[in-house]
DRENSEVO-654897 format. One record per atom (N, C-alpha, C, O): residue in one letter; x, y, z. Coordinates in pm, whole numbers, plus 50000, padded with zeros to 5 digits. Each point is the difference from the previous one (the first is absolute). Layout:
BEGIN
AXYZ;...
//
This chain:
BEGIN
X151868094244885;X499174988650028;X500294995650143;X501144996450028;X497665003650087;X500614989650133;X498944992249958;X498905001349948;X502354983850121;X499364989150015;X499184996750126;X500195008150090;X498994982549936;X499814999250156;X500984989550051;X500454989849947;X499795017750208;X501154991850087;X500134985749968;X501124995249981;X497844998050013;X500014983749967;X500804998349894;X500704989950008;X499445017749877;X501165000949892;X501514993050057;X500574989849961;X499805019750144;X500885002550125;X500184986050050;X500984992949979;X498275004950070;X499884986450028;X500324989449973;X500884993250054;X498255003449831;X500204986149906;X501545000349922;X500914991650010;X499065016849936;X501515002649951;X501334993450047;X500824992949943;X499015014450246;X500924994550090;X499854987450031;X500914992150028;X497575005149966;X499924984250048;X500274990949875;X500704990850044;X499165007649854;X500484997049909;X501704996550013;X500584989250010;X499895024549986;X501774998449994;X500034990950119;X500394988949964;X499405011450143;X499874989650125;X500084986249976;X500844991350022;X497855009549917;X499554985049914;X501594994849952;X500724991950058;X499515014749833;X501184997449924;X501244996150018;X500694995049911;X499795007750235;X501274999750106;X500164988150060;X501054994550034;X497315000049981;X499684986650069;X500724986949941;X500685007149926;X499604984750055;X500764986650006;X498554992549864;X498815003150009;X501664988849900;X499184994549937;X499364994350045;X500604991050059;X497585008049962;X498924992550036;X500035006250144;X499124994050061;X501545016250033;X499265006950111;X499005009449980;X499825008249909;X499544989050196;X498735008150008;X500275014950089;X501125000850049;X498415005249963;X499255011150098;X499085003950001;X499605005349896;X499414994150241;X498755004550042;X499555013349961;X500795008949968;X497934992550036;X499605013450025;X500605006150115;X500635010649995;X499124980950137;X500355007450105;X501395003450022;X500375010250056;X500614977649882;X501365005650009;X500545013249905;X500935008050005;X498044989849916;X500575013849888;X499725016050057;X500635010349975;X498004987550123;X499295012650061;X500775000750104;X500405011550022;X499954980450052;X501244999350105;X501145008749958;X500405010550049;X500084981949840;X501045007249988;X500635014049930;X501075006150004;X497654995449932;X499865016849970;X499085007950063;X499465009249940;X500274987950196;X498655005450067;X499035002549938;X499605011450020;X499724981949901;X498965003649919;X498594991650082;X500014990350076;X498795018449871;X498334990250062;X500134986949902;X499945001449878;X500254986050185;X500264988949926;X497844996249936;X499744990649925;X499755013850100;X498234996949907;X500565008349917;X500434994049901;X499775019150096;X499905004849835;X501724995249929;X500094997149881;X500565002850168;X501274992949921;X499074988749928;X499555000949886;X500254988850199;X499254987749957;X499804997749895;X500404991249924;X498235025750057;X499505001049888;X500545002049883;X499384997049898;X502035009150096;X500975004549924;X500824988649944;X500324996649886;X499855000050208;X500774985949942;X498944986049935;X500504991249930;X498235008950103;X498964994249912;X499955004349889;X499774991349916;X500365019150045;X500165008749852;X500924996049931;X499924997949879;X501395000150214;X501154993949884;X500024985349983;X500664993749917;X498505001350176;X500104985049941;X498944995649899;X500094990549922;X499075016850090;X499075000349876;X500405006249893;X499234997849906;X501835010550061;X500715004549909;X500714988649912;X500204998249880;X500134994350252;X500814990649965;X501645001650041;X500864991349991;X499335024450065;X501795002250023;X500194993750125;X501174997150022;X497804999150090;X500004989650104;X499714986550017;X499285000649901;X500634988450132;X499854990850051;X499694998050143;X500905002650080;X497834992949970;X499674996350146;X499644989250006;X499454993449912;X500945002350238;X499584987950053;X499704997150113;X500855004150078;X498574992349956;X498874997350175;X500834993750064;X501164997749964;X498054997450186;X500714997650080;X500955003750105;X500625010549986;X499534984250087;X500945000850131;X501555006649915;X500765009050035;X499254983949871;X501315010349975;X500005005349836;X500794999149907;X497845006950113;X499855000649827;X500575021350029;X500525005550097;X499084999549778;X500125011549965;X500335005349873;X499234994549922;X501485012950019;X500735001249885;X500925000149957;X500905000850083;X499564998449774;X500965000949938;X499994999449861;X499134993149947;X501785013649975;X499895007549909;X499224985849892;X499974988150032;X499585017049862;X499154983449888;X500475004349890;X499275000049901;X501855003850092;X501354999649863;X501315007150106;X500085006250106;X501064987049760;X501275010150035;X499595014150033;X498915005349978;X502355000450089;X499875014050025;X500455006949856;X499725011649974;X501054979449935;X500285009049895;X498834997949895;X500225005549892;X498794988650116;X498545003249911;X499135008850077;X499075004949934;X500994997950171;X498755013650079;X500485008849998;X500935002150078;X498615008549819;X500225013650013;X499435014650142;X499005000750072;X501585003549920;X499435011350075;X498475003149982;X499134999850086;X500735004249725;X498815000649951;X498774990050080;X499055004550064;X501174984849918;X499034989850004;X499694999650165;X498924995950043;X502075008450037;X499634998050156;X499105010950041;X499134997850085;X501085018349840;X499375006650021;X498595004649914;X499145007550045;X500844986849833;X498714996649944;X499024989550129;X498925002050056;X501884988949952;X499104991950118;X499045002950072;X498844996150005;X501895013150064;X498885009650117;X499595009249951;X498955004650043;X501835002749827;X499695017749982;X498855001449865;X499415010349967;X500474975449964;X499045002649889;X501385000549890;X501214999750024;X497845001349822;X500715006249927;X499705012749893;X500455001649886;X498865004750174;X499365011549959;X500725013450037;X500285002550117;X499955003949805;X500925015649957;X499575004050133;X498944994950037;X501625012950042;X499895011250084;X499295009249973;X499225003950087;X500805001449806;X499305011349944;X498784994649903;X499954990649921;X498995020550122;X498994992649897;X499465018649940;X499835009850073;X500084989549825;X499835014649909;X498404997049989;X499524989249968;X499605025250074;X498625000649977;X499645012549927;X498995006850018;X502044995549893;X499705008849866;X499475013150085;X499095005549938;X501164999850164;X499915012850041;X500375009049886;X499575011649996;X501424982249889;X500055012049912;X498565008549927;X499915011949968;X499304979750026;X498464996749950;X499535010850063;X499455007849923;X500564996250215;X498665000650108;X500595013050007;X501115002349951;X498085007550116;X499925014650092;X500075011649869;X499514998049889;X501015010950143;X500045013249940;X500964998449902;X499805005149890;X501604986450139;X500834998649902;X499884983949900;X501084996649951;X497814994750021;X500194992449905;X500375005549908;X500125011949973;X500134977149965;X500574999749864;X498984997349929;X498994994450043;X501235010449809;X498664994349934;X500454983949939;X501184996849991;X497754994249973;X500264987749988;X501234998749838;X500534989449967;X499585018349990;X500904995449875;X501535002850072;X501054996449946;X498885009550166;X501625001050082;X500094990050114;X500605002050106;X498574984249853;X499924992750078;X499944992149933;X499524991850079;X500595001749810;X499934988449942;X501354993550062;X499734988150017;X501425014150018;X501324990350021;X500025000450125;X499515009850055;X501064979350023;X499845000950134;X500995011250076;X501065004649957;X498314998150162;X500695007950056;X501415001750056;X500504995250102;X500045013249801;X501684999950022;X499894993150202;X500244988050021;X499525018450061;X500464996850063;X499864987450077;X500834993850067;X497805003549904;X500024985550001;X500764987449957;X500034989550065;X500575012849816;X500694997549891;X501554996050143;X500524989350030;X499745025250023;X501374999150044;X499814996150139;X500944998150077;X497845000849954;X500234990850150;X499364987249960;X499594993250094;X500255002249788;X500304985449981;X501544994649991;X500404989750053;X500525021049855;X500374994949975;X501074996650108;X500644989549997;X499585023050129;X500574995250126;X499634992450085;X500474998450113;X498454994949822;X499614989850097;X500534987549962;X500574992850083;X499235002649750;X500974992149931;X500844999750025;X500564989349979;X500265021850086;X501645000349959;X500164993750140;X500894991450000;X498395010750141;X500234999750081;X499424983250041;X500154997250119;X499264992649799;X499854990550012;X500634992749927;X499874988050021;X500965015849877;X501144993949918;X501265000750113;X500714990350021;X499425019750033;X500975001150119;X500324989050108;X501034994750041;X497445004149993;X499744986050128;X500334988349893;X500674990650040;X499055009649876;X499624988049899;X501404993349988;X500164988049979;X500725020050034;X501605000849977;X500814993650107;X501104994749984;X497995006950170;X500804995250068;X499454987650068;X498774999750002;X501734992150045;X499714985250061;X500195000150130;X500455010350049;X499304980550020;X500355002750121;X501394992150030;X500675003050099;X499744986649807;X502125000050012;X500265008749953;X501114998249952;X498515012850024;X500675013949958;X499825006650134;X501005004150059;X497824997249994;X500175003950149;X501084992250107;X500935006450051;X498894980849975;X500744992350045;X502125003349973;X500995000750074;X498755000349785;X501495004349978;X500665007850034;X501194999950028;X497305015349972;X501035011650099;X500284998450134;X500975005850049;X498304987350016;X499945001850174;X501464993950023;X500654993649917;X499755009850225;X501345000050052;X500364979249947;X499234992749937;X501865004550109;X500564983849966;X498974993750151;X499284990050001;X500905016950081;X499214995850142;X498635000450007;X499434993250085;X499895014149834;X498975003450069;X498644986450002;X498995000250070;X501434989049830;X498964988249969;X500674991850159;X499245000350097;X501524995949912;X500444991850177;X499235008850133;X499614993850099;X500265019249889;X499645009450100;X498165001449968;X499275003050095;X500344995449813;X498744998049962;X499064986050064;X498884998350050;X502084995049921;X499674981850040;X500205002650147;X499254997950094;X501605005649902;X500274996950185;X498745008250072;X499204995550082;X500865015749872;X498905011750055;X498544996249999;X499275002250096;X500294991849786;X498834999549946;X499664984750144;X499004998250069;X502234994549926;X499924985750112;X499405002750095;X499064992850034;X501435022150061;X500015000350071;X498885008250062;X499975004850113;X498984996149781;X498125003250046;X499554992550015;X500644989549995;X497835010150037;X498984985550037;X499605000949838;X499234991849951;
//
């Protein structure tokens, strides 16, 4: 399965989010700043999660974002459903059916094994995200790295 880069993105900006001090914000532009990213389509990315609801924004001279729950209620899952949809990767169009080798319809009544098994790695693989939070992200990163975040993130427009 690839995701698209914005996956990449939000993810990091998210954990970012999370490092920040209770009730700080960060901009679009400081976030595109600080991961060199095109701050219009970030924008757009980060509009996605606040309509999700895993963001919070606010206008103004010193508005921007920040996370709209704890970091230990936003899963991985839910940041990347945000932008990515929540629809399987794989979509099965019964090619078993079609060309020189169908099947006849009575070897088709149950769904297709393999469909079957790239659901079910897709389940497994959204029970996975589902599992982790982002104070589970937060927990692994170095004892330093939330002071070096703040300071860094300060120090864009």
């Amino acid at each position: 399965m690839k995701l698209p880069v914005s996956t990449e993105w939000v993810l990091h900006c998210a954990t970012t989010l999370a490092q920040l001090e209770p009730g700080v914000t960060a901009s679009t532009a400081q976030l595109a700043q600080y991961y060199d990213l095109p701050a219009p389509y970030l924008a757009k990315q980060l509009q996605a999660l606040v309509k999700a609801g895993v963001l919070a924004a606010t206008t103004g001279p010193r508005g921007g974002f920040r996370l709209a729950r704890p970091a230990s209620e936003i899963t991985l899952l839910q940041i990347v459903e945000a932008v990515d949809g929540t629809s399987s990767p794989y979509e099965c169009r019964e090619i078993r059916r079609r060309g020189r080798g169908a099947l006849p319809p009575e070897d088709c009544r149950n769904t297709c094994v393999l469909a079957e098994k790239m659901a079910d790695a897709h389940d497994a693989w959204r029970r996975s995200l589902t599992g982790v939070s982002l104070a589970d992200i937060l927990a692994s990163l170095p004892p330093s790295a939330p002071a070096r975040t703040r300071s860094r993130l300060a120090g864009t427009s």
